[in-house]
TISE-977451 format. One record per residue: residue in three letters; z, x, y of N, C-alpha, C in turn. Coordinates in steps of 0.05 Angstrom, whole numbers, plus 5000, padded with zeros to 4 digits. Atoms other than C-alpha are relative to their C-alpha. Layout:
// residues N
ALAZXYZXYZXY/...
// end
This chain:
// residues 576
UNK499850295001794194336964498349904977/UNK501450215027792593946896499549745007/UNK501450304987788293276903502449844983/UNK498950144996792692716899503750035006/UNK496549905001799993216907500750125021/UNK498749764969803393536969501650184989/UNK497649775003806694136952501350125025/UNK499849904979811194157016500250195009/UNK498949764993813194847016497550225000/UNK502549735004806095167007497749915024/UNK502450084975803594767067499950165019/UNK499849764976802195237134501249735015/UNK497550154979806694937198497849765016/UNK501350244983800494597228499149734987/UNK500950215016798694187168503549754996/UNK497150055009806594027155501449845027/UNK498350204975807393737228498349755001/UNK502150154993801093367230500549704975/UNK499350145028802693017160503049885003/UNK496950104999810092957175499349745007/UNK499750214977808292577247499249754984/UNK502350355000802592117219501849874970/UNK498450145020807791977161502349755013/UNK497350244992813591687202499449945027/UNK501550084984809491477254498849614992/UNK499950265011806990967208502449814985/UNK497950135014812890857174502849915018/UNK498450044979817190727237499649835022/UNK501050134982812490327274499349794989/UNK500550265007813989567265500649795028/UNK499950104972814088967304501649955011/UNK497950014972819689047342501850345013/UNK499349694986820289787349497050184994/UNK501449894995815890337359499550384993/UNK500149725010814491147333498650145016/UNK502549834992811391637371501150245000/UNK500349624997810292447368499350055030/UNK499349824966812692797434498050294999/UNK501149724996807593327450502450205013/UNK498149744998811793977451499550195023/UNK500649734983808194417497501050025016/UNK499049894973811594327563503150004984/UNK497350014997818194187527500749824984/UNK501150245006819293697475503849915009/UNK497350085005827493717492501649804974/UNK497550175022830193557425498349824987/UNK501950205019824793067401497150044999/UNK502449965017818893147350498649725002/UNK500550295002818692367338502949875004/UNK497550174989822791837376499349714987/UNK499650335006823591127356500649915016/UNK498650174983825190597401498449685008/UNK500250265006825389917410498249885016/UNK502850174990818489567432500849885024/UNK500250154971820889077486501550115012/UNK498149914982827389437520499750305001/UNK499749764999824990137500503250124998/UNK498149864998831590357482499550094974/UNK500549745016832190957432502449924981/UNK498250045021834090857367500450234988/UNK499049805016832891427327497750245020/UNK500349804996830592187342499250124966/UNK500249865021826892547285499350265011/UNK500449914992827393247290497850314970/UNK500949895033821893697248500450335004/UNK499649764992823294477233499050014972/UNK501949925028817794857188502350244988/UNK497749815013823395287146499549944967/UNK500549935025820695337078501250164984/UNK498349845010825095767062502749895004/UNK497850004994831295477082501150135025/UNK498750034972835995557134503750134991/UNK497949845021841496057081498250195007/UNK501349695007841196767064499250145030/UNK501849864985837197187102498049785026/UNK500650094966835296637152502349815008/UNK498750234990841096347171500350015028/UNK499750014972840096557240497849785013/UNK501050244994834995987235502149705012/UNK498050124996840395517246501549975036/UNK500749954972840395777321498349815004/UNK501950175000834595347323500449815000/UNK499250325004837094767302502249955013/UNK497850134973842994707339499349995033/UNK499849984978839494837399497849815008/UNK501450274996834294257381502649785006/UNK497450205005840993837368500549905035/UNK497650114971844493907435497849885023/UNK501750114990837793787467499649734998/UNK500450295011836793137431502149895021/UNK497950224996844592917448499649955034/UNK499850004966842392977521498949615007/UNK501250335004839092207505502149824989/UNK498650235011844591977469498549854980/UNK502050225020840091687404503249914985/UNK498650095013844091297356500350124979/UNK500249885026841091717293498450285011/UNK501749795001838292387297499750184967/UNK501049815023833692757235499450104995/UNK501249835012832193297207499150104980/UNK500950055019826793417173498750244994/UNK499549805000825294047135498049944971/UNK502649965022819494227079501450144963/UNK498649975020825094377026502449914999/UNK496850275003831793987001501850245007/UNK497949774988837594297036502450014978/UNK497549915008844194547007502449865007/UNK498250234991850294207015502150165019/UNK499249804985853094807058497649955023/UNK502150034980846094707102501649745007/UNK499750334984848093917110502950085012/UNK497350044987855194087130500150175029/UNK500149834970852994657180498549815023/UNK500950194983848294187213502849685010/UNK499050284992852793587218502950105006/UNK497849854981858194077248499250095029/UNK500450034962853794097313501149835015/UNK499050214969856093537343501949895004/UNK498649964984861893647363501149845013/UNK499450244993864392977367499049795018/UNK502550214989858292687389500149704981/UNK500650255021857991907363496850054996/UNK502449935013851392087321499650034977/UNK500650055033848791977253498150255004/UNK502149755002846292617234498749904970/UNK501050065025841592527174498250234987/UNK501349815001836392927137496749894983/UNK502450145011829492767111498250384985/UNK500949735016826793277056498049884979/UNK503050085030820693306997500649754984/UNK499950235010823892796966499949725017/UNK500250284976824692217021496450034999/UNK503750044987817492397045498649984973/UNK501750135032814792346970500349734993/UNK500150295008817091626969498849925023/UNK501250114979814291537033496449954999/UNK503149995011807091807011499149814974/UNK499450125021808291376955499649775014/UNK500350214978808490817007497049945009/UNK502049944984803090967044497250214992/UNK501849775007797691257002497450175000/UNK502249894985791291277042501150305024/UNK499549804987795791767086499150274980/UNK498549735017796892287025496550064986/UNK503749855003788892247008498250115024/UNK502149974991786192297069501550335005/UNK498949784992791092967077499350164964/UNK500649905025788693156998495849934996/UNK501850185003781192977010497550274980/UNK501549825002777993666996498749994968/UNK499550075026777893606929497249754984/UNK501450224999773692916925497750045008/UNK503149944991768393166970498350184974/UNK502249835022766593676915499149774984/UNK502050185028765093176858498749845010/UNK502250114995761292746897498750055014/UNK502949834996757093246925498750094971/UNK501450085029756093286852498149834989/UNK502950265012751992616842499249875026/UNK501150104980749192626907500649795018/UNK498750224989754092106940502050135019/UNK498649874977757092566989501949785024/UNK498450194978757791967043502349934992/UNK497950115016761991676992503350045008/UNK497749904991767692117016501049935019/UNK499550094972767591817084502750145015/UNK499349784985769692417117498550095031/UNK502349964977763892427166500649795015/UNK499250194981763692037227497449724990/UNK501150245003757691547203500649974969/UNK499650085027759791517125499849795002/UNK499050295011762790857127497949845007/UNK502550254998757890547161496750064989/UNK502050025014752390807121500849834968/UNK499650115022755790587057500749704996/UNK499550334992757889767095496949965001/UNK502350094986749989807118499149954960/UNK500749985024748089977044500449724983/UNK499650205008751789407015499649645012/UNK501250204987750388957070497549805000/UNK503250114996743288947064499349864968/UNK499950025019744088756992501749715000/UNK499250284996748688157006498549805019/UNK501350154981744587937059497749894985/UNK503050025026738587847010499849764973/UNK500250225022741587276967500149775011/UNK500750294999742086667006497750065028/UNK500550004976737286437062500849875021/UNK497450154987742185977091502750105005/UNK498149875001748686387087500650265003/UNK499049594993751687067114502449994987/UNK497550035011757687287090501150285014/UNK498749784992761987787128503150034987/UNK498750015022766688127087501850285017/UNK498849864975773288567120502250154977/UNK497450045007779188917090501150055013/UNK497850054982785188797117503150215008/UNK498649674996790289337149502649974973/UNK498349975019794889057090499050014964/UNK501449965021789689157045498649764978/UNK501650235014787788457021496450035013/UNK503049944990779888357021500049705001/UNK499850364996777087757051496849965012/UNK502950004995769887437056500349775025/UNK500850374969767586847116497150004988/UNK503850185006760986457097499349935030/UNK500650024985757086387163497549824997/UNK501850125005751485917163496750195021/UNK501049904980745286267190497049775015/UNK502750124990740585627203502149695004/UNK499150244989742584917233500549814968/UNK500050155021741384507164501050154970/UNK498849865029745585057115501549864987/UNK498150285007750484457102498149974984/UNK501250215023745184007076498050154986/UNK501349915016740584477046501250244975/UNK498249765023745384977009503049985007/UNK497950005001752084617006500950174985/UNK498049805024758285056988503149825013/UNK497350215005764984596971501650214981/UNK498049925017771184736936502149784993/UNK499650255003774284246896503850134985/UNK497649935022782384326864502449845001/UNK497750105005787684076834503150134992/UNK497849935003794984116850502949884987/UNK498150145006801883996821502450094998/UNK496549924992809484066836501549904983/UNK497250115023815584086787502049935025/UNK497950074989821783936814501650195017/UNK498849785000823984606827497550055034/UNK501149964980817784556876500149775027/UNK500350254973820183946924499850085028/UNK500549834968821184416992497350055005/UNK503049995003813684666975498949775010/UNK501850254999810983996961499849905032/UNK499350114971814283767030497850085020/UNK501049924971811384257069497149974996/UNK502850115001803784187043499849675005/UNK500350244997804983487052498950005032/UNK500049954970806483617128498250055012/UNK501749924987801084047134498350025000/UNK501850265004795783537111500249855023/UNK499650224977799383047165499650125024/UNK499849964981800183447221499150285002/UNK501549694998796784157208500650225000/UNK498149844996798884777196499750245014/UNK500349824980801085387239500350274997/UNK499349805011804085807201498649984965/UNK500349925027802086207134500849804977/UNK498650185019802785677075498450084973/UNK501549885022801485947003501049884974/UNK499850155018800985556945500250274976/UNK500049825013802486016889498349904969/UNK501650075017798386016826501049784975/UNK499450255020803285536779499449735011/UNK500850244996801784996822497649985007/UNK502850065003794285056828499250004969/UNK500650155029792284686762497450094989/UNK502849975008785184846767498550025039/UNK500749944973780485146825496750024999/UNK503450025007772485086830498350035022/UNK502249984979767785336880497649964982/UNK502050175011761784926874497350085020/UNK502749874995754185156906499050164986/UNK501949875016749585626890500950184979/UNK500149835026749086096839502150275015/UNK499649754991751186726883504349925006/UNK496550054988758286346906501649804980/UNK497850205015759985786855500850154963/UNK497949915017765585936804502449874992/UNK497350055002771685796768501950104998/UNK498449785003777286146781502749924984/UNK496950015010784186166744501150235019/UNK498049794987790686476765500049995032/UNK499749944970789486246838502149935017/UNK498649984976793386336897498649895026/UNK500750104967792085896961501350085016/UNK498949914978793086077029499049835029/UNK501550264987792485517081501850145024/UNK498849944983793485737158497850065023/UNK501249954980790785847221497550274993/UNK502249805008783986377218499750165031/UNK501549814982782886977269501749925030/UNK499049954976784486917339499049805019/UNK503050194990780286267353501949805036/UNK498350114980787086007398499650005027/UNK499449844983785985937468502049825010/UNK497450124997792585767495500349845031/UNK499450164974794185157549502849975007/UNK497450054990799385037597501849824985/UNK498550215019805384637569503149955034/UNK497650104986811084317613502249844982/UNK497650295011817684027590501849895015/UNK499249974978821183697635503049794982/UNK497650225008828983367619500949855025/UNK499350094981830682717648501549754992/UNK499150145004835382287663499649614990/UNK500650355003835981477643499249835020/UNK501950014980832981397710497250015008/UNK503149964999826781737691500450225032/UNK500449784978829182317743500450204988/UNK500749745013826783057729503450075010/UNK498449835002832983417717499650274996/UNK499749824995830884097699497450014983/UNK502349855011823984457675500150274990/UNK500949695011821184987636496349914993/UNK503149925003813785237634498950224985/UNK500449755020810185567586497049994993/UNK503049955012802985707545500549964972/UNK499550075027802285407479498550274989/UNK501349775021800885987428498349874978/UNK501450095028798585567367499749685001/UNK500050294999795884887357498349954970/UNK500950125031793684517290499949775006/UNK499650245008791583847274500049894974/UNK500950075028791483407209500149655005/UNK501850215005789782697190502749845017/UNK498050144992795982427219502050045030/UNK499649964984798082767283499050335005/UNK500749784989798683477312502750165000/UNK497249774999803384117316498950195021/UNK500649774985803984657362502950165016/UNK497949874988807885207390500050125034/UNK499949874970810085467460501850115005/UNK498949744980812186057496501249885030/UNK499450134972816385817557502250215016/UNK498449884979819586197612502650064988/UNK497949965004826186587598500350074967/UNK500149945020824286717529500949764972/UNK500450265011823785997501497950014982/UNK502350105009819885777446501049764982/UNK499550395011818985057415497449974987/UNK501950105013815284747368500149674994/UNK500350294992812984047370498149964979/UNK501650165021811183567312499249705008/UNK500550234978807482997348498849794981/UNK501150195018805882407306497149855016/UNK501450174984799581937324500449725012/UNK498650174993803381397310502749975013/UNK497850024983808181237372501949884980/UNK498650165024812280837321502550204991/UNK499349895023813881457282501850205018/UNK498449844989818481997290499450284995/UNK502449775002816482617309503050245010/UNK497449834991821183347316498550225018/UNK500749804976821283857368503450244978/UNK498149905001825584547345499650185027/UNK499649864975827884977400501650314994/UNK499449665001828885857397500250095028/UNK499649794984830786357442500650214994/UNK499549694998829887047453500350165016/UNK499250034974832587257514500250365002/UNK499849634994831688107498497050035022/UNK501649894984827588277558498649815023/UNK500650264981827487667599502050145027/UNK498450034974830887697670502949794999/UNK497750174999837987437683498749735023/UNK500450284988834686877728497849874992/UNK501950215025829186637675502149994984/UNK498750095010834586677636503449735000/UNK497650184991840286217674497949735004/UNK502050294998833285687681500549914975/UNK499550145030834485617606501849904991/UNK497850144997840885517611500849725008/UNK499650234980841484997663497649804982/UNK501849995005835184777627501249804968/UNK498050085020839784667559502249845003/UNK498750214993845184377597499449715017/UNK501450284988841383817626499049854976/UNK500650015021838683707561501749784979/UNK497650225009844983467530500749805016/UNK499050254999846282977575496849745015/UNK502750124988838082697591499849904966/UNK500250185026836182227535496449955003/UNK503249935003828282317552499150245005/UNK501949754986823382967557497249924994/UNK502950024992816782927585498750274999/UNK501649785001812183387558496749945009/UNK502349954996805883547588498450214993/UNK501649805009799883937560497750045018/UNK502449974982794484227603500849765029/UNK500050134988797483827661499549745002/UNK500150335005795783147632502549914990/UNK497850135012800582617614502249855016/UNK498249885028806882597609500349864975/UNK499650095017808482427536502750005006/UNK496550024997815682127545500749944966/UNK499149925040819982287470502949885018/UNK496650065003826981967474500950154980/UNK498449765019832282487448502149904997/UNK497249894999838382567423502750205015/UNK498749784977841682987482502650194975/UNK498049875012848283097430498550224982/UNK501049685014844083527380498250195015/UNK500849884978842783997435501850304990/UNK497249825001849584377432500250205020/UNK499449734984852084907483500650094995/UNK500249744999851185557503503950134999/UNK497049894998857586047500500250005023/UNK498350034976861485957560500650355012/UNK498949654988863086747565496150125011/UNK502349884998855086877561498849855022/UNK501150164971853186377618501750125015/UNK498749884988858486687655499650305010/UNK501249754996855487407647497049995010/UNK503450114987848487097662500749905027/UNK500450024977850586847728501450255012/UNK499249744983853987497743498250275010/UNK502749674992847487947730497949855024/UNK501450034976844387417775500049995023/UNK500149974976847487547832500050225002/UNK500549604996847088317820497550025007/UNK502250064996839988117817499049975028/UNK500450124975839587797880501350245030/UNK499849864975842988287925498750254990/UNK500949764996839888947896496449934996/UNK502750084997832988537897497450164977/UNK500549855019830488757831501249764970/UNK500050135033829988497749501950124982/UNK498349835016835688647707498649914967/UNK500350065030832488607633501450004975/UNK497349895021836988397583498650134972/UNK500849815024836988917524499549864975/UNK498950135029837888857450502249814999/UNK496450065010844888877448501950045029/UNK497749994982850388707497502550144994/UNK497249985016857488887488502350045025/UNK497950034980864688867524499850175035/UNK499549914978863189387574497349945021/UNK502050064984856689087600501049695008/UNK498050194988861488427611501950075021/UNK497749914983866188807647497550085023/UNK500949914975861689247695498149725021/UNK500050204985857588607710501449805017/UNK497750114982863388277738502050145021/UNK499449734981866088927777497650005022/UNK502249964977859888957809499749825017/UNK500250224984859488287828502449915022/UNK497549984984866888327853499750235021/UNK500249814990864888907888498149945032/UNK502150214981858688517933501349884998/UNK498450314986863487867944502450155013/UNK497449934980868088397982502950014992/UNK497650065015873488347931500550264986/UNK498149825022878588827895500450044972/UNK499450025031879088957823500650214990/UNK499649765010881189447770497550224981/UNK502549795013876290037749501250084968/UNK497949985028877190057673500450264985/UNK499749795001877690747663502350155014/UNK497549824988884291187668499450215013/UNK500749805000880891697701502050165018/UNK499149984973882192217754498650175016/UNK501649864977880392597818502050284999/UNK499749664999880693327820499350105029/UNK500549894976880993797873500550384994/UNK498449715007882994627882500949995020/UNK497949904971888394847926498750315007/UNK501049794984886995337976502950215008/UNK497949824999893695657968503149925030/UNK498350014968897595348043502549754987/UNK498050235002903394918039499049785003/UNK500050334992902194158046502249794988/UNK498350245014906693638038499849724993/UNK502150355020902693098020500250114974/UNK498949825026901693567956503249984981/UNK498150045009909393657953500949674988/UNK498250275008911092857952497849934971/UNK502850125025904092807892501750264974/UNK499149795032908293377848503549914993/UNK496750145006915593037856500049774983/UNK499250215002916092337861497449825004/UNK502450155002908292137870500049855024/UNK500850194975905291697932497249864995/UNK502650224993899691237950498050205008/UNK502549704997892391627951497549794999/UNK502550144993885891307978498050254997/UNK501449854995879791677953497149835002/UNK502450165000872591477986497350204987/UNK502049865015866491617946497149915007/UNK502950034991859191587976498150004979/UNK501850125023853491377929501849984984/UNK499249975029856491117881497449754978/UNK501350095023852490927824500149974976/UNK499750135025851590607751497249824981/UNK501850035018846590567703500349644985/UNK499050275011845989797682497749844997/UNK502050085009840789517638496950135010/UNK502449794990835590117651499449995021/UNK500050024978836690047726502150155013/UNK497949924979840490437777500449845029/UNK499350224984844590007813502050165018/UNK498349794989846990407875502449925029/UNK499450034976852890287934501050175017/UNK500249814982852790577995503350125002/UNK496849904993860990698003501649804978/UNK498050155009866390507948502950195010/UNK497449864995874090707954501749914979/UNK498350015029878890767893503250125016/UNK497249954988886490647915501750064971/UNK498149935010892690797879502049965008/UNK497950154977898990497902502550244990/UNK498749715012902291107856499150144991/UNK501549805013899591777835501750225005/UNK498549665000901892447812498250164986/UNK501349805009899093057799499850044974/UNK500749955024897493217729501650244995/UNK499149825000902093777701501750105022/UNK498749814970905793887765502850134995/UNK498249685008911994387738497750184991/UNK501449724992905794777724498950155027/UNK500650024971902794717796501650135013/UNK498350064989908994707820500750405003/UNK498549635006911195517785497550155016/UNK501749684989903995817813501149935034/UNK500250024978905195467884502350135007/UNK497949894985912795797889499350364997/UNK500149625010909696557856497349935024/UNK501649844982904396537916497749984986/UNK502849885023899396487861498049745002/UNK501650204997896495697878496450075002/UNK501450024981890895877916496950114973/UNK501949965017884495687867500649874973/UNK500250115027887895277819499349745002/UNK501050265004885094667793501949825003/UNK498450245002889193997799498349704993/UNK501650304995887693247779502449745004/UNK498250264988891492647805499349844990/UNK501650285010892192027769501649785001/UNK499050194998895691317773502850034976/UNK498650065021902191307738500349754984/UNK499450205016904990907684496949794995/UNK503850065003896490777669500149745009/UNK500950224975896390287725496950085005/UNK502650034997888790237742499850095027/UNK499650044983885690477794498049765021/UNK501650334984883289887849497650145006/UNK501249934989876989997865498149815021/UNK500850174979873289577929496450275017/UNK501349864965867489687984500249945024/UNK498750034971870389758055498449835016/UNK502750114984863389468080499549724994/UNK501450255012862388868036502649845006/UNK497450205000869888688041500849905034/UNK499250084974870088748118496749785011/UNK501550224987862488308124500249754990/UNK499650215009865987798077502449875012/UNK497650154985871287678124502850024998/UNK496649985003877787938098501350255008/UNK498449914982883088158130501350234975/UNK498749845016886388398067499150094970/UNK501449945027884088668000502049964983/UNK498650055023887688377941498850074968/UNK502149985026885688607868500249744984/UNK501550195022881888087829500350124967/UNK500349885038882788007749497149954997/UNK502550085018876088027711499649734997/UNK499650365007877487357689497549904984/UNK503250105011871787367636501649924968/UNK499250135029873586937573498850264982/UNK500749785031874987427504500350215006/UNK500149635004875588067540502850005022/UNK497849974995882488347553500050085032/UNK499449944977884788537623501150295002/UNK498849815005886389197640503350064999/UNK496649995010893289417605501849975031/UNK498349874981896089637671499549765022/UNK502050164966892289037725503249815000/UNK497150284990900088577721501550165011/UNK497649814981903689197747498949965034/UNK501749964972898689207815501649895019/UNK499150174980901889027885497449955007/UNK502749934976897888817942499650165006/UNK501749714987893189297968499049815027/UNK501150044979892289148037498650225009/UNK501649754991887389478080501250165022/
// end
């Protein structure tokens, strides 16, 4: 290993995993997903480093690492064993992407053998080699020194500065104490604690260390700004956040600071050019109060609430701002003038990945009251209320198909007594089963959207139930105990369903048909399935007979935008 270069292929396997992990570890872990290294020893099934998504935990990618310095050709291609047998391990998760990552650039015969494992797996096979990870160290270059450090320690055990290397467990803080005691020594009024930052900016705070450091050793800063035309959005928002204070990051860039002048003592006053302002909230000083909003009608009657904890608050010479966190995955921000007079805005977000379907139908209802209430009473810390007359029309409603799927997970909710968390990502068949299920608890009939079928083996005897399922087909009730279904990282289980068929025939039956007349049946497989891909109904006998009906009829989906099953207009009644 050369100081400041990785030569991947001359690394040993323990340095080469350790370096990989803490590579895409960091480089995978942002704020809304997550990286971690699977200790291997009991088993790592298929994953080195997983990815996955911070609030719903669902699995994005799979990296998989294999020390093969040599390749994975020639004389080792029985390596390749290896890797397919990480592979099929992985697909046991189902990731979206799986990688492999390998201490030399593969062949284009290597990428095709690998991405011929899977076997019509939906899977992004990829590959990560010396070159990817060289732009990555390139990225991240305190990783690639502290894994090259050896090197460094020698020359400054050379001029007696050994700590320097901060390799030892007290270095750093002998070399912060060192400089400490040295800044501490110029004013007798002022500390100055000084930090850098995990994105690597450096940043000082002046602390006063005596009651009268103001008036005995003022420190000011005096500057002048100015906006072209090109800067009117800018200008706006420093305007704003003079009047009402700001919450977020606001950075003046150096063409419009004209001139900049820290003014006190000798040790701090200066003129700087080329500066960059940065005006915004400091540290963690927030502590956050209750917030209420309540919509109401032209009566002045509460229509519907949401509750929350303000995250951020600001003031400036002219009113106040602040944000809140509210139930269901609400947030709002409020520009409050001082003067009642004036007009003040509220915007309104939602993020509804990992909220509950019944925080999330409060926001709803919550929105639709909204539009038609022409006041909201907000309260802070339980004082108040501040009544704001609104505009109800710039409100707008929700999709009609997605309130629809939100009251469907809430009554799944409600009878299996339990939190359905909605994910990232929805899609057609988490519309459908939510509404199956829920038809399923209201004692009702519907079509299961899957052509599937039910298998069995013959035992070799005549039957003639058999005979009329290999001719001309009949009516076939099969009941299935536990049945269960994975739905929004929950198993949602019922005690007894039953899947009818008002027509079914055997699968292949002139084959069936030739072993059952040669004597030879007895052990062959069969599967039975709905002709002419009619659906089959599926109900529970229990829910349908404590909801009172006499007869079981199949129900359509009936969910706006998503098709019906091809076959659900052929269906008779299904009585019980």
């Amino acid at each position: 290993m050369e100081q400041g270069r990785i030569r991947w292929s001359h690394l040993d396997e323990a340095t080469f995993n350790e370096l990989v992990e803490t590579l895409l570890v960091r480089e995978f872990s942002t704020d809304g997903q997550i990286a971690m290294a699977v200790d291997g020893r009991g088993g790592d099934e298929g994953i080195d480093i997983d990815v996955r998504a911070k609030r719903s935990d669902q699995l994005i990618r799979i990296f998989q690492l294999k020390y093969f310095p040599e390749g994975f050709s020639g004389g080792f291609v029985n390596r390749r064993t290896q890797i397919k047998r990480s592979l099929q391990e992985a697909l046991k998760h189902n990731p979206p992407a799986w990688t492999l990552v390998v201490p030399r650039n593969v062949t284009v015969k290597e990428r095709q053998a690998v991405r011929a494992m899977r076997k019509g797996h939906d899977v992004r096979v990829s590959f990560m080699t010396p070159t990817e990870m060289n732009a990555l160290l390139a990225k991240h270059r305190d990783i690639e020194e502290r894994f090259t450090v050896d090197r460094a320690v020698e020359l400054l055990k050379a001029v007696n500065r050994e700590e320097a290397a901060m390799i030892r467990p007290g270095d750093l803080r002998s070399e912060i104490d060192r400089i400490s005691n040295r800044v501490e020594g110029r004013s007798e009024y002022w500390g100055t604690a000084f930090a850098v930052e995990p994105d690597g900016s450096y940043q000082e705070t002046y602390f006063p260390k005596r009651p009268d450091a103001f008036e005995r050793e003022p420190l000011g800063a005096t500057f002048t700004l100015s906006f072209s035309e090109e800067d009117g959005p800018l200008k706006t928002q420093w305007e704003s956040a003079m009047k009402f204070g700001t919450i977020e990051r606001l950075v003046l860039p150096t063409h419009t600071v004209q001139s900049f002048e820290k003014t006190g003592p000798a040790w701090f006053s200066e003129v700087l050019e080329h500066v960059e302002l940065e005006f915004g909230p400091v540290g963690d000083a927030h502590q956050p109060i209750s917030v209420r909003i309540d919509a109401r009608d032209d009566a002045g009657r509460v229509k519907a609430t949401l509750r929350g904890k303000t995250t951020s608050f600001a003031h400036g010479f002219g009113g106040y701002t602040f944000d809140a966190a509210l139930e269901g995955g609400v947030n709002q921000r409020w520009t409050m003038p001082s003067d009642s007079g004036e007009a003040g805005k509220v915007v309104f977000g939602a993020e509804f990945e990992g909220a509950s379907a019944r925080e999330i139908r409060r926001v709803l209802r919550f929105n639709a009251a909204m539009t038609e209430s022409s006041v909201l009473g907000v309260y802070l810390n339980d004082s108040g209320p501040t009544l704001l007359t609104v505009a109800g029309d710039e409100w707008g409603s929700p999709d009609p198909q997605f309130v629809a799927f939100i009251e469907d997970v809430c009554a799944l909710e409600a009878h299996f007594d339990l939190d359905l968390l909605l994910p990232h990502h929805i899609d057609s068949s988490d519309l459908i089963w939510a509404r199956i299920l829920r038809l399923l608890i209201e004692g009702k009939a519907t079509a299961h959207p899957h052509n599937g079928t039910f298998g069995g083996t013959l035992d070799g005897e005549n039957d003639p139930t058999l005979d009329v399922l290999l001719t001309e087909g009949n009516a076939i009730c099969v009941d299935r105990s536990g049945f269960e279904i994975g739905f929004f990282g929950e198993r949602l289980v019922l005690d007894h369903v039953r899947y009818y068929a008002h027509h079914a025939m055997v699968d292949d039956a002139a084959a069936v048909r030739r072993a059952i007349d040669a004597g030879a049946a007895a052990g062959t497989q069969i599967a039975i399935r709905p002709v002419d891909d009619i659906p089959w109904i599926i109900y529970s006998p229990e829910h349908a007979t404590n909801a009172g009906r006499a007869e079981v009829v199949p129900q359509p989906w009936g969910i706006d935008g998503v098709r019906e099953h091809p076959g659900f207009g052929r269906l008779p009644r299904l009585e019980k």
